[in-house]
N, C-alpha and C positions, 0 to 999 in steps of 0.2 A: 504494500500500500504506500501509494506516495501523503508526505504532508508537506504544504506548503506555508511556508511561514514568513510572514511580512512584518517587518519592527522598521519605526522611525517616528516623524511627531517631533512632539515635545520632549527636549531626553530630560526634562523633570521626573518621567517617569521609567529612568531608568529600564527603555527598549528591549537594545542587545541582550543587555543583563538579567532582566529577566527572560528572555525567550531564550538563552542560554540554559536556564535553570532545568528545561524539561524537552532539550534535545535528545539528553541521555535516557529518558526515561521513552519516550517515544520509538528511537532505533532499536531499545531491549524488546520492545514491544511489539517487532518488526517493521517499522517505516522506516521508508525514504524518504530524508528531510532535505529539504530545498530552504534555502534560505535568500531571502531576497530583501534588499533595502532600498528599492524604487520599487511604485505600485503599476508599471505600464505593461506588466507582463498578465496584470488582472483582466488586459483586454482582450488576449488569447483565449479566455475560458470560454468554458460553451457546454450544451448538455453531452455532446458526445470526448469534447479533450478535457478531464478534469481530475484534480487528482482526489483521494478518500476525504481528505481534511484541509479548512483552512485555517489559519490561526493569526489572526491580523493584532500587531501592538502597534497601533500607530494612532497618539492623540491627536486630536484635533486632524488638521491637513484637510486635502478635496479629492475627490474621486473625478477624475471625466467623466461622459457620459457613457462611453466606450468599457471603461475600466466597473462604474459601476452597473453595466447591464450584464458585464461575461461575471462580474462576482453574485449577483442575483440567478443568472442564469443556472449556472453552476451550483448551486446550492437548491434551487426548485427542482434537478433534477438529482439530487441527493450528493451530493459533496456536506460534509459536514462540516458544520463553523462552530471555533469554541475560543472562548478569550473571557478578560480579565477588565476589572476597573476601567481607567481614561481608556486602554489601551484597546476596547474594542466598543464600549458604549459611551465614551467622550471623541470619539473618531470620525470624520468627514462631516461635520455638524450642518455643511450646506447640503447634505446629501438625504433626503426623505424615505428613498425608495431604501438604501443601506439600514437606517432605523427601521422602516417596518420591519425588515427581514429580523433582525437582533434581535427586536421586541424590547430595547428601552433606551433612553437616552438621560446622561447625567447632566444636572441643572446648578446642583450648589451641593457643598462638603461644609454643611454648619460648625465656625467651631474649628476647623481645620484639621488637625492632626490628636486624637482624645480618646480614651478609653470607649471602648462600646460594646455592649453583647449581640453576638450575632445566636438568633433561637432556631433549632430542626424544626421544620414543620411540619416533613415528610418525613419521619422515619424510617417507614419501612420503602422507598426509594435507595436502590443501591448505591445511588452520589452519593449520597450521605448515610448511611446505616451504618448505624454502628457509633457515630460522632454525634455527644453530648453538645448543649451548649458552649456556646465559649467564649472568651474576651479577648478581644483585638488592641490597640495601639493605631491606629490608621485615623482616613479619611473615612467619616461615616455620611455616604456617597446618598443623599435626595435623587430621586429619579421621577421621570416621566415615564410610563414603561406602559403596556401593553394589556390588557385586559383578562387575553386570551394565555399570555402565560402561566406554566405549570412551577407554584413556586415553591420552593426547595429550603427557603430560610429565609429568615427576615429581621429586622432589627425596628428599636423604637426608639422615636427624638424625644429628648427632655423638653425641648424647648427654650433652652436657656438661650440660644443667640436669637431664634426667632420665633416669640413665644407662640403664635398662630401653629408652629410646625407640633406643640407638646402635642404626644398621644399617639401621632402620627404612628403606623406601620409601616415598614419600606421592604420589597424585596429587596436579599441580600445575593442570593444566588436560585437562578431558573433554569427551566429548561423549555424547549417551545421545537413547532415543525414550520417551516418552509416550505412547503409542496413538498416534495418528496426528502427535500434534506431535514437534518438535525441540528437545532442552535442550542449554544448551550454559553451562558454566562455565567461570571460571579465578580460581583463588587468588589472583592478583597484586592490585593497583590497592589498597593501602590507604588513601590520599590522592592525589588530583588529580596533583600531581606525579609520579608513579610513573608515569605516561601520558605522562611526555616520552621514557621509556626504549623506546625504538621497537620491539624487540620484545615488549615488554604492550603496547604500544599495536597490533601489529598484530594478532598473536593475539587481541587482543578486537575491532577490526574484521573481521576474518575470520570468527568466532564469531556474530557477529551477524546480517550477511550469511548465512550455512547455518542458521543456525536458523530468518531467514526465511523460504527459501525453503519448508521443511516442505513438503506434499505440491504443490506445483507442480515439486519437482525428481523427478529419476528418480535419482539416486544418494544 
C-alpha cells in the first residue's frame, strides 16, 4: 500500500517533525511512504491513480482548483485521509470543498496552550478502546465541524477567556466517510512532542490504520 504524505504550512506546527514521528510506524505496517513538500502532485490524483492513504500536515496554505478536485476525487473513490490538529483541519482555509471532505474546521485555541481533558465517548470503537480519559498540555482547539461526524472524544471549555464558550462540548477526535473513502481526524499533536503522550500517539496510529483500510475493510 502506498501512503502519501504532505507537510508544510506554518512550521509553528512543527510539519516535518511530526510526520517524521509515524513514518516508522506506517513502513512496519507495510506502506510505501512518499513524502512530499509541495502540494502540485495532489493534481495527478484521480479515482483510478491513487495511492491507500493520504496524510496532509500543512496549516493554513491554498489548494488550486486542480490540486483540490484530484484530492476530493481521490478520497470519494476510497483513498483514505487521516491527520492531526492545524495540520489537517487548520489547512487550505480558502478551500470549502477540502472542509466538507474532513468534516471540521478550527476557528480559535481559547487560552492558548492549558491543561484540558480530552473524554472516550466511544469506547467500544477500536480508535480508542481500551484508552481512559486523559489530560493534555496543548491547544484546546474550538471547531466548526460537521454534523454528520462519528465522534470519538471530546473535551469541555471553562469558559474562562470567552465566557459564552462555558459548557461548550467540542469534538476532540472523529471519524466520518467521503463516498467511498475514510476521514479520520484528531485535535491533538500541536508539536512533535505531544506524540510522546501515548494516548495521541495511539489514537493517531489507530486513525491511520482504518482510514487505510477504506473499502478493502467490511466494517
Amino acid at each position: 500500500m502506498d501512503a502519501w504524505i504532505f507537510w508544510g504550512g506554518w512550521e509553528g506546527h512543527e510539519p516535518r517533525a511530526c510526520v517524521e514521528r509515524f513514518i516508522p510506524f506506517l513502513e512496519k505496517n507495510g506502506f510505501s511512504v512518499q513524502l512530499f513538500d509541495a502540494l502540485d502532485t495532489l493534481a495527478t490524483l484521480s479515482a483510478t491513480s491513487r495511492p491507500a492513504l493520504l496524510l496532509p500536515c500543512w496549516t493554513m496554505g491554498q489548494l488550486t482548483q486542480e490540486e483540490e478536485q484530484g484530492f476530493l476525487s481521490a478520497v470519494q473513490a476510497g483513498t483514505g485521509i487521516a491527520g492531526w490538529h492545524g495540520g489537517m483541519c487548520d489547512a487550505f482555509r480558502g478551500n470549502t470543498g477540502y472542509q466538507f471532505m474532513t468534516g471540521g474546521q478550527f476557528v480559535a485555541h481559547p487560552g492558548g496552550i492549558i491543561d484540558y481533558t480530552v473524554s472516550v465517548t466511544a469506547p467500544e470503537d477500536p480508535i480508542v478502546a481500551g484508552i481512559a480519559n486523559f489530560t493534555v498540555h496543548s491547544e484546546q482547539y474550538y471547531m466548526h465541524f460537521d454534523p454528520s461526524n462519528e465522534v470519538l472524544a471530546t473535551t469541555r471549555f471553562t469558559g474562562i477567556e470567552y465566557p459564552w464558550t462555558g459548557g461548550a462540548v467540542m469534538p476532540v477526535v472523529w471519524k466520518r466517510h467521503f463516498g467511498a473513502g475514510r476521514v479520520f481526524y484528531s485535535a491533538l499533536g500541536h508539536c512533535a512532542a505531544e506524540f510522546d503522550v501515548m494516548e495521541t500517539r495511539t489514537i493517531m496510529e489507530r486513525g491511520l490504520l482504518w482510514a487505510a483500510a477504506g473499502e478493502h475493510a467490511t466494517a
